[in-house]
C-alpha positions in Angstrom: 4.2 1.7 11.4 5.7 3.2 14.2 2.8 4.6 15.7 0.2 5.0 18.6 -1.5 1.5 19.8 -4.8 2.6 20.5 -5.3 3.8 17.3 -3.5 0.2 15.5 -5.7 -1.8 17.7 -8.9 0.3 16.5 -8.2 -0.4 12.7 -7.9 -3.4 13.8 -11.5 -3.5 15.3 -13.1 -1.8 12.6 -11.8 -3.8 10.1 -12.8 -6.7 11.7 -16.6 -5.3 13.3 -15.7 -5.8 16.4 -15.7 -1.8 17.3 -18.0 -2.7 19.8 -15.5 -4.0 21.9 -13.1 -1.4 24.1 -9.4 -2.5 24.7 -7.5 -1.3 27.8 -6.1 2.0 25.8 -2.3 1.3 24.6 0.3 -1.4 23.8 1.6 -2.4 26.5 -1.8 -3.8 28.0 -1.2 -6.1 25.1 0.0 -9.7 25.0 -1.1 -12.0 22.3 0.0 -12.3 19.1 3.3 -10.2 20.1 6.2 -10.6 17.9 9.1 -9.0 19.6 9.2 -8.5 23.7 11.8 -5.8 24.4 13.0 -3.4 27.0 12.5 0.0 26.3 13.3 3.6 27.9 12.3 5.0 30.0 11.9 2.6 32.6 13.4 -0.8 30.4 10.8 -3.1 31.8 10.3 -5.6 29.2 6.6 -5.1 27.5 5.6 -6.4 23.5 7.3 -3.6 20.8 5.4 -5.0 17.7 2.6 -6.7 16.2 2.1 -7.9 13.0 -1.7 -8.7 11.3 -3.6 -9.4 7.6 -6.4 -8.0 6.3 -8.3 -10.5 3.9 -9.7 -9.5 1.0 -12.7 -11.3 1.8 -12.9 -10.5 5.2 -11.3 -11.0 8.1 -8.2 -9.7 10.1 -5.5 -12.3 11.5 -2.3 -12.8 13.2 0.2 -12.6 10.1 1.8 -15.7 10.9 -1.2 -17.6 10.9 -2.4 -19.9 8.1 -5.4 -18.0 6.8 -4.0 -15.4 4.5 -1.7 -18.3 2.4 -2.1 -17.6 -0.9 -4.9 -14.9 -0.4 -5.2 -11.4 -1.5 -4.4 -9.4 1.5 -3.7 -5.9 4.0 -0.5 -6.0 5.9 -0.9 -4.0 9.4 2.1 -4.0 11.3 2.8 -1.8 14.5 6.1 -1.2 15.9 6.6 0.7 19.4 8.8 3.8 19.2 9.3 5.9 23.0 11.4 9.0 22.8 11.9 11.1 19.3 15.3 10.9 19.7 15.7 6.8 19.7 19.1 5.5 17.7 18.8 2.1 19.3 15.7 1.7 17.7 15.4 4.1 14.8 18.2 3.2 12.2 18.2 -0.4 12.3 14.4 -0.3 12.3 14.0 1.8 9.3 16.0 -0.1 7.7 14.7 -2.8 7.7 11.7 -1.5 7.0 13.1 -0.2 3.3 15.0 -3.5 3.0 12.0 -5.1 2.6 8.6 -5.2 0.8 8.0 -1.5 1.3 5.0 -0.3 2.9 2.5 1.7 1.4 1.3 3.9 4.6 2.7 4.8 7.5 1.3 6.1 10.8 3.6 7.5 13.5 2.9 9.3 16.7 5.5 10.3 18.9 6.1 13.1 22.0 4.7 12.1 24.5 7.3 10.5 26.4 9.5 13.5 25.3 7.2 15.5 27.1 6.6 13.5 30.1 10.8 12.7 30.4 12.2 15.8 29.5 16.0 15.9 29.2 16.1 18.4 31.5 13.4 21.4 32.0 10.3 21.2 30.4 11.3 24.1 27.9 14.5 22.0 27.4 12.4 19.1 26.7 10.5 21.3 23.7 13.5 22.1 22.1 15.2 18.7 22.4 11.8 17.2 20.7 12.0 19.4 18.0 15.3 18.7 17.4 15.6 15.5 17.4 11.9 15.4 14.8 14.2 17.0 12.3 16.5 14.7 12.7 14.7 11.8 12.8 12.4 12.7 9.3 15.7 13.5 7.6 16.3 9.5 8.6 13.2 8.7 7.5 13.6 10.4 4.2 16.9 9.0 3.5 15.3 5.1 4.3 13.4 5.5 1.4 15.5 7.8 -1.3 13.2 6.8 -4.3 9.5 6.3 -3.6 8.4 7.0 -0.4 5.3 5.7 1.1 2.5 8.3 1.9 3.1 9.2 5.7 0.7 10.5 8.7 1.2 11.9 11.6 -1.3 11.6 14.7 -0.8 14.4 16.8 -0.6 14.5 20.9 -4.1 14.0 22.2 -5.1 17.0 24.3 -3.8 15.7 27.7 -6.8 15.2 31.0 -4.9 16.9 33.5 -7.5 15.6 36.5 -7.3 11.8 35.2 -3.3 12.6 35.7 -2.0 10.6 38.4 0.0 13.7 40.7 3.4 13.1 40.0 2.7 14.0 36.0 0.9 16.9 36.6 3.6 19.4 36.0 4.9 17.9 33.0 1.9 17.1 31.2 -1.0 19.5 30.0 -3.2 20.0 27.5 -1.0 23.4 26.7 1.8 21.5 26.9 0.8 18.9 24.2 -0.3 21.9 21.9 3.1 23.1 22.1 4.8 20.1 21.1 1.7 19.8 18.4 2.7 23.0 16.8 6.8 22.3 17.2 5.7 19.0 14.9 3.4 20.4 12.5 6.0 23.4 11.7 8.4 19.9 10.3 5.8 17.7 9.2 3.6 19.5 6.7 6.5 21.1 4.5 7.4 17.4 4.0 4.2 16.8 2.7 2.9 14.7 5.9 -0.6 14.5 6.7 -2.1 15.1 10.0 -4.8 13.0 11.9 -5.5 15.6 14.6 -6.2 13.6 17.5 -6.3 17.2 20.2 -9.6 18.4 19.4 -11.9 15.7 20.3 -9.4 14.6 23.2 -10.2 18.4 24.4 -14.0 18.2 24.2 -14.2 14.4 25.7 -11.6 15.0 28.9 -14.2 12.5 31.0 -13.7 9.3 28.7 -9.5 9.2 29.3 -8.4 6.7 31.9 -5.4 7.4 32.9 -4.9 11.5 31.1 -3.3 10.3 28.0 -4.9 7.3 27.1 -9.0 7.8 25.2 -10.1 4.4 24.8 -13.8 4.4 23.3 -15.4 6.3 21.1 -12.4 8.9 21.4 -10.3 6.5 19.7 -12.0 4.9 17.5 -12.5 8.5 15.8 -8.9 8.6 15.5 -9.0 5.1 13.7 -12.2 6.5 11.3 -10.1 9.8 10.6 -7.5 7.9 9.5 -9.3 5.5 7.2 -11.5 8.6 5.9 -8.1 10.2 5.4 -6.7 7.0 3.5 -9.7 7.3 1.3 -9.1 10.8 -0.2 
């Protein structure tokens, strides 16, 4: 899935009780276990864009290309890293490959808030851009997979902690902001009959457990992760 580390990595530890544990709060603070190192916009430094793990059906998560799931019953979970909406490096080859082979059953995306925090242009600008490009991108989406199409969620932009902001972000990012771009999203996504994990509420009551202003590694999180899996049990 294309989708928002924090939340990949908390599946991840509730499947495998080790919820106890807090990771550093996104992606690119991982290393191990990467299956593709990339450069990606903005800034093209080179960081991991994908992991790839099994859930057994007796227990147990894994690196996928380990030896434990061989001839087991088991729960693909793979993460891909997607930055801006509008992507076409990324997004064409990516999804299809993604149709081309064993297709998924679920899948989780998250994306904006690079849109919003490197607008092309104004901030305004950036709004309209990111809705654009949305549109475009689930008419993609929809075309990957033109006879069944796995069930989709969306995880919306967490309500941003303006005083954890480091100064130079400040005037792009806000909690208003990330509502805006919320409801540009939702106005696309539920029509296409994709669920929402709404990640702004508790973001917006907890603003003391982000980092960094973006990031809500913790308890924050790992109610995203718990929504999610309540969500996949409906």
């Amino acid at each position: 899935s294309p989708c928002h580390g924090v939340s990949f990595f908390d599946v991840i530890s509730l499947l495998n009780g080790t919820e106890n544990i807090t990771h550093p709060g996104h992606s690119a603070n991982f290393s191990a276990h990467c299956t593709i190192l990339e450069k990606r916009p903005p800034t093209n430094r080179t960081k991991c864009g994908g992991f790839d793990y099994v859930v057994l059906a007796q227990g147990g998560v894994y690196p996928a290309d380990s030896l434990h799931h061989t001839g087991s019953r088991h729960l693909r979970l793979t993460f891909r890293l997607k930055t801006f909406t509008s992507d076409p490096a990324f997004d064409t080859p990516s999804l299809q490959a993604l149709a081309n082979s064993q297709p998924p059953s679920i899948l989780l995306m998250s994306f904006g808030l690079w849109d919003m925090q490197y607008p092309q242009g104004s901030p305004e600008e950036g709004l309209r851009n990111f809705h654009q490009h949305l549109g475009a991108f689930l008419d993609t989406l929809q075309h990957a997979f033109p006879v069944k199409r796995p069930r989709i969620f969306w995880l919306t932009l967490t309500a941003v902690a303006s005083s954890k902001l480091p100064v130079w972000k400040r005037p792009l990012l806000s909690p208003q902001m990330a509502k805006r771009y919320n409801d540009l999203s939702e106005q696309l996504l539920r029509p296409r009959g994709i669920e929402l994990i709404d990640t702004f509420t508790s973001s917006q009551q907890h603003p003391e457990e982000s980092k960094d202003g973006v990031h809500f590694p913790g308890s924050v999180s790992m109610g995203f992760a718990q929504q999610l899996l309540r969500a996949l049990c409906q």
